[in-house]
N, C-alpha and C positions, 0 to 999 in steps of 0.2 A: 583536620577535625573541625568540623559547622557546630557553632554556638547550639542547633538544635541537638548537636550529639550532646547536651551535660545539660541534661533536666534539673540536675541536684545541684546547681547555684541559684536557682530561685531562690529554694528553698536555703541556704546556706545562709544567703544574704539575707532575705526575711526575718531568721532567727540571730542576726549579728547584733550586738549589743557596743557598745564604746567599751572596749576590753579593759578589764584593769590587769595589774600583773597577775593576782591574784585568781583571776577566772581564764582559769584553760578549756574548759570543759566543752567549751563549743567550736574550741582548736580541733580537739583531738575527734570532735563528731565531724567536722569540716572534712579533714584528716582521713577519717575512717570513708567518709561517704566517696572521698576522689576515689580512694585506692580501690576499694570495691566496684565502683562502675569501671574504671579505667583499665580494669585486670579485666573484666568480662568483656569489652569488645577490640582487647588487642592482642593476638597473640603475642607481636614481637616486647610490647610493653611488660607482660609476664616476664621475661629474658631479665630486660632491663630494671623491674621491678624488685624481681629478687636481690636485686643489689644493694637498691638504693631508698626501699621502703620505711626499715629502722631509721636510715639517717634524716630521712623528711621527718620522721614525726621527734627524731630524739635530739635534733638539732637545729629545731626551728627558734630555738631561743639565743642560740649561741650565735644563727645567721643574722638576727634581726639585730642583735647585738652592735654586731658587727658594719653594718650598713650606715652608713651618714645619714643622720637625723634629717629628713627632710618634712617640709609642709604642704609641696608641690607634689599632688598625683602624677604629675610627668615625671619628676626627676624620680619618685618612687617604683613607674614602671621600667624605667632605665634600671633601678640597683639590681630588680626581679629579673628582668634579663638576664643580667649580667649572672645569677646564680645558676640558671635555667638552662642558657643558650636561650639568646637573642630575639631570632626568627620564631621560634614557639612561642615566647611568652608573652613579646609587644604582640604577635597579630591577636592570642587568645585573650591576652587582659584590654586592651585596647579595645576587641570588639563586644567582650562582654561584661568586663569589669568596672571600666569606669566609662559609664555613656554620660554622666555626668560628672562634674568638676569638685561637688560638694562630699565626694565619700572617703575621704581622708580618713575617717571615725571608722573604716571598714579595713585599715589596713593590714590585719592581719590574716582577712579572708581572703584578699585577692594576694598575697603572700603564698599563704599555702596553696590554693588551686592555679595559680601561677606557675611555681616552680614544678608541681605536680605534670601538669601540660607541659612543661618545659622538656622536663624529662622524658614525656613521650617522646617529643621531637628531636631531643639533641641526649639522648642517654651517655654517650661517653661526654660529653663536653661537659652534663651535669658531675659525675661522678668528679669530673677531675678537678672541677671548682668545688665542690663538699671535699674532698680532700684539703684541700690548701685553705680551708676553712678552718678545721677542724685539726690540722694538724696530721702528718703522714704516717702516724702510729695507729689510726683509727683507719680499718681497713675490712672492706668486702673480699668474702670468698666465693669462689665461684662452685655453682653448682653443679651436680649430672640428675637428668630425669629419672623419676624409679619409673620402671617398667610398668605399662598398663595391659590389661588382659582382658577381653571381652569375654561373655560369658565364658570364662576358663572350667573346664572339667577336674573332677578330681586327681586323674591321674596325670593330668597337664600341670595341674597346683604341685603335688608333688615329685614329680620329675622334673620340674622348671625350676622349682622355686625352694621347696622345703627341703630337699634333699641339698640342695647347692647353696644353702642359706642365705637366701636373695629376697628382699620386701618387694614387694608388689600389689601394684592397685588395682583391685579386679569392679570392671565396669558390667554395666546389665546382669546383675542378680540379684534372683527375689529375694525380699528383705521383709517383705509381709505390707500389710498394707500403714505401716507407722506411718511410712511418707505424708500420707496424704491423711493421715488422722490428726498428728504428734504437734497439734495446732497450741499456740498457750492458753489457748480457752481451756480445751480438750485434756490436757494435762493437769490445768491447775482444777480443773472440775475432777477428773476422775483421781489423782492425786488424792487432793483435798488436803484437811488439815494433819497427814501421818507426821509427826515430827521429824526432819531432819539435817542433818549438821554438815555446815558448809562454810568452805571458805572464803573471804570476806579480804578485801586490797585495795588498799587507795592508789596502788600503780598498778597496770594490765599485765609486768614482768612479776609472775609469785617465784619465788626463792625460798626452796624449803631449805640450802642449807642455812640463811641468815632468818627465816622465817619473819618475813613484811608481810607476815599476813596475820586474822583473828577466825579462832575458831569461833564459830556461833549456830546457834539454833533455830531453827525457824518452820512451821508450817511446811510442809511441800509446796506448797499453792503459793506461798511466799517467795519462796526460792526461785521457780520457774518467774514468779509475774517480775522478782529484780531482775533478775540476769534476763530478762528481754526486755528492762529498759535502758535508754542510755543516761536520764537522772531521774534519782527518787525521790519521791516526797517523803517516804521516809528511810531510814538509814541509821548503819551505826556510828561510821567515822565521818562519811562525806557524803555529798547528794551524787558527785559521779562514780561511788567505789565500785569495785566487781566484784562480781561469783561465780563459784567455782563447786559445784558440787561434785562428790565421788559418792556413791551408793557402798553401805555397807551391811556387814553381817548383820543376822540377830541379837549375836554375840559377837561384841566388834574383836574380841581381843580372841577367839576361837575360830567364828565362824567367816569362810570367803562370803562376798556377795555373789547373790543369785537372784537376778531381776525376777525370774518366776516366782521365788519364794517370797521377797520384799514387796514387788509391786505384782500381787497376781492379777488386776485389775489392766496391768498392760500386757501380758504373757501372749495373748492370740496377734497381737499387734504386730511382732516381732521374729524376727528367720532370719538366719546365716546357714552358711556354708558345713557343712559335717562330713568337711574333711577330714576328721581323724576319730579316734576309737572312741566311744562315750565314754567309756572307765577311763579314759583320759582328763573328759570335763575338771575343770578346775573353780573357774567362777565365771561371773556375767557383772557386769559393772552397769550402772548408769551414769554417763557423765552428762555434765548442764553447765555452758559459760557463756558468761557473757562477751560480748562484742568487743573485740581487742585484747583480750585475755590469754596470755603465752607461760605455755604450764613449764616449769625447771626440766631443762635436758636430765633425762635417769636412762636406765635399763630395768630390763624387769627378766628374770631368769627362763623366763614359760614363754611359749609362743601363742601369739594371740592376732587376732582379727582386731580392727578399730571400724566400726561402722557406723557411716556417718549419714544422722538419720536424716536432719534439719538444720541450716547453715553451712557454709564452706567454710572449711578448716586447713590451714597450711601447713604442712607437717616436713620436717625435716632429721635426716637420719644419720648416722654414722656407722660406720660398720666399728666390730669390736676390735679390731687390728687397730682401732687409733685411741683404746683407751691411753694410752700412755702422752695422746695430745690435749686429751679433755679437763684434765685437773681436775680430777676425780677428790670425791670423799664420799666413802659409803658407796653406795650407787649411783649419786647426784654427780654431775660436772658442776664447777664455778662457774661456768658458760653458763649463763640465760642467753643473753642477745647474742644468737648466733648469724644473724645477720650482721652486724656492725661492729667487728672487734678493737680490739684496743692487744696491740701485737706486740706494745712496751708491755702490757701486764701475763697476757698471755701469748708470748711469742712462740711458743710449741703448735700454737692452734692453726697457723700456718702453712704445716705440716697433712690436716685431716683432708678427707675425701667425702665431701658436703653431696648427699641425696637430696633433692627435695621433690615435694609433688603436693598440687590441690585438690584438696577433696570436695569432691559438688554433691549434694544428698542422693541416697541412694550407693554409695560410694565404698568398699572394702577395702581397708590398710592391711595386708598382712605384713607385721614385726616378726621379725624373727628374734627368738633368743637371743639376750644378750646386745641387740644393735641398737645405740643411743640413741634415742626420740625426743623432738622440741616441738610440742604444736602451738598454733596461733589460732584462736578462733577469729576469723574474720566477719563475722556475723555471727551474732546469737546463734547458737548450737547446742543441738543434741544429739549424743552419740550412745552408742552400746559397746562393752569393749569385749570379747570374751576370750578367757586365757585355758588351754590345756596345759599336762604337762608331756610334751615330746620326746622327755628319756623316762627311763623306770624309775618308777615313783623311790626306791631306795636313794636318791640321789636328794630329794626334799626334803625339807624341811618339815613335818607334818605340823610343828605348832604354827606356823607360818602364816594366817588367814590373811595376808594380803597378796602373798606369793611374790616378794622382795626381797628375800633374806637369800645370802649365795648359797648354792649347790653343797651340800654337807662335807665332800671330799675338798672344796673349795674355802671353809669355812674351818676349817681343821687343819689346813694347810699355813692359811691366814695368822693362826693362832699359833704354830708352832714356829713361822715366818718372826713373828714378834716376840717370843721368848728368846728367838737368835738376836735379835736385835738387841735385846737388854742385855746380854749375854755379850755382845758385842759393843757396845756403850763401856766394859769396863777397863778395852783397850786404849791406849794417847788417840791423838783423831789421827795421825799420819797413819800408824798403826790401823785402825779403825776404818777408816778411808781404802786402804789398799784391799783389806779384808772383806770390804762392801762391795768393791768393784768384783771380786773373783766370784761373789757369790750370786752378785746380777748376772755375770759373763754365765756362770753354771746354770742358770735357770732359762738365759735366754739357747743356749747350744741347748737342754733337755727339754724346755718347754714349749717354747715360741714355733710356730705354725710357718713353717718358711713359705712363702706364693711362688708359684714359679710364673 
């Protein structure tokens, strides 16, 4: 890799400040700007990437930590090394990092973009020194590609995919002209001031089961111009927080969202696929995040399209044969970072069978029902989500308007599930225990989906 391949250290370095503990903000812009160029001109680096992404950014405090204080920009391109692999990281910081001796006051930029580099070049020798960093309980899983489809036809869609309950990214189809409109000018001008309410994180992991996040309200035109910046002049909690918008009903507590209805001002802008019945339609979402923004692993009961209008987005999947590894509550996993786990807290997750795949604009996610979704915006984005429902509407929920509440025979089952459990509570635990097991054993011989 030639110094002229990484445009984005000029600029890194220009904006580098004599860091206090206290200011991350231009860490995590450092941070965001490698991994973005560095995913787009290497394939094998995606591979490697997917690894080892969370741990660069979630553990650049714990390495620096860790490294003997030094004063000497040599002895500090030696520690960087050493986290890196070697050969990548003296040739890259050597020839671009320190061309002079006095940038000490920069040490946490040529740190990150360092080790970043490093990883290109030596992936496994990184991974194996952030292990022994970090302790061998903090662990990557590896992934398999979802399937990509070039202009896929409808009966291709479902004989491939919807029938045999498979995601897939379907490439070259028209989307309308958003592409090339869905500008934040364009938006926050045709927007304007409708009011709407969005979610607001001083970390880029929202966790709705512990909820680190603040509802708030704001202008449309507000929402879009934060969430495409990376600090704000102004803000609720911090100058770097994120946003997270989700588009909703008229009547948030009745009504699904429907972009036609909500924003008719974008309606001609926007096209998907109409693969399935229109009496089907369920809703149309607007999503809007900001840059580094990873929404809580869920499931959603309805099959849906995720199109991604503006920004690339990292999405990862699970199929529903590994709820029993996700440490479910509700419909949420305890998993956020599914990149980087911790196998002392959740060592079942060891167990799952990790999809992943990146979405470049223009781009079709189909989820199918039921299979757990973690996305990452990697760039400010904007997305459209739209959800059918794929069995007969008897099976939903009609008060439902976000289309997240389980399947009715599912929800009924739940409830008669836990009257056994109270019922069962009143037996000793030996008692109690033995009687638990015979009745998981019965649910898994009647219920569970064998694979062959």
């Amino acid at each position: 890799m030639k110094p002229v391949d990484l445009p984005l250290y000029d600029e890194c370095v220009k904006k580098s400040p004599i860091y206090k503990d206290e200011d991350t903000s231009l860490i995590e812009l450092n941070i965001s700007r490698c991994r973005v160029y560095l995913q787009e001109h290497s394939t094998p680096l995606q591979n490697a990437w997917s690894k080892v992404s969370s741990t660069a950014a979630d553990t650049k405090y714990k390495i620096v930590s860790k490294l003997p204080k030094v004063t000497d920009p040599h002895a500090l391109l030696t520690n960087t090394a050493v986290i890196g692999g070697a050969a990548g990281a003296s040739i890259l910081i050597n020839r671009l990092l320190f061309p002079k001796a006095g940038m000490i006051r920069r040490i946490l930029t040529p740190l990150t973009v360092g080790t970043l580099a490093a990883v290109y070049c030596y992936p496994d020798d990184a991974i194996t020194v952030y292990r022994k960093l970090i302790g061998s309980s903090f662990n990557m899983i590896d992934s398999v590609p979802v399937d990509v489809r070039y202009n896929i036809s409808e009966k291709e869609f479902q004989e491939e995919f919807e029938l045999k309950r498979k995601p897939c990214v379907f490439k070259g189809m028209d989307i309308g002209p958003c592409m090339r409109k869905w500008s934040v000018n364009y938006l926050c001008e045709k927007g304007g001031s409708k009011m709407a309410t969005v979610h607001v994180s001083d970390t880029p992991q929202m966790n709705f089961i512990t909820k680190n996040f603040l509802y708030r309200q704001l202008p449309f035109s507000d929402v879009v111009q934060r969430a495409s910046e990376l600090t704000h002049s102004e803000y609720f909690s911090a100058p770097d927080e994120y946003y997270y918008f989700r588009s909703l009903g008229e009547d948030v507590r009745k009504d699904p969202s429907n972009i036609m209805e909500q924003f008719p001002e974008f309606k001609e802008d926007i096209k998907w696929p109409h693969y399935f019945p229109e009496d089907k339609f369920f809703s149309s979402v607007f999503r809007i995040a900001s840059a580094g923004m990873q929404l809580w692993t869920h499931y959603d009961v309805m099959d849906n399209f995720l199109i991604q209008v503006n920004g690339r987005k990292k999405a990862v999947l699970f199929p529903p044969s590994d709820a029993l590894n996700l440490y479910l509550k509700g419909d949420k996993s305890e998993v956020t970072d599914v990149d980087s786990i911790n196998l002392d807290k959740y060592p079942n997750f060891a167990n799952v069978t990790k999809y992943q795949c990146m979405l470049e604009p223009g781009d079709i996610l189909y989820i199918p029902a039921l299979w757990f979704h973690n996305v990452v915006a990697v760039e400010f984005g904007v997305a459209v989500n739209v959800f059918w429902k794929n069995l007969d509407k008897k099976y939903y929920d009609q008060k439902d308007p976000y289309g997240n509440k389980d399947l009715l025979p599912a929800a009924r089952s739940m409830d008669i599930l836990n009257r056994a459990l109270k019922v069962l509570s009143e037996l000793p635990d030996t008692y109690k225990d033995f009687y638990a097991r015979k009745m998981v054993s019965k649910i898994e011989s009647s219920a569970f989906v064998k694979n062959d």
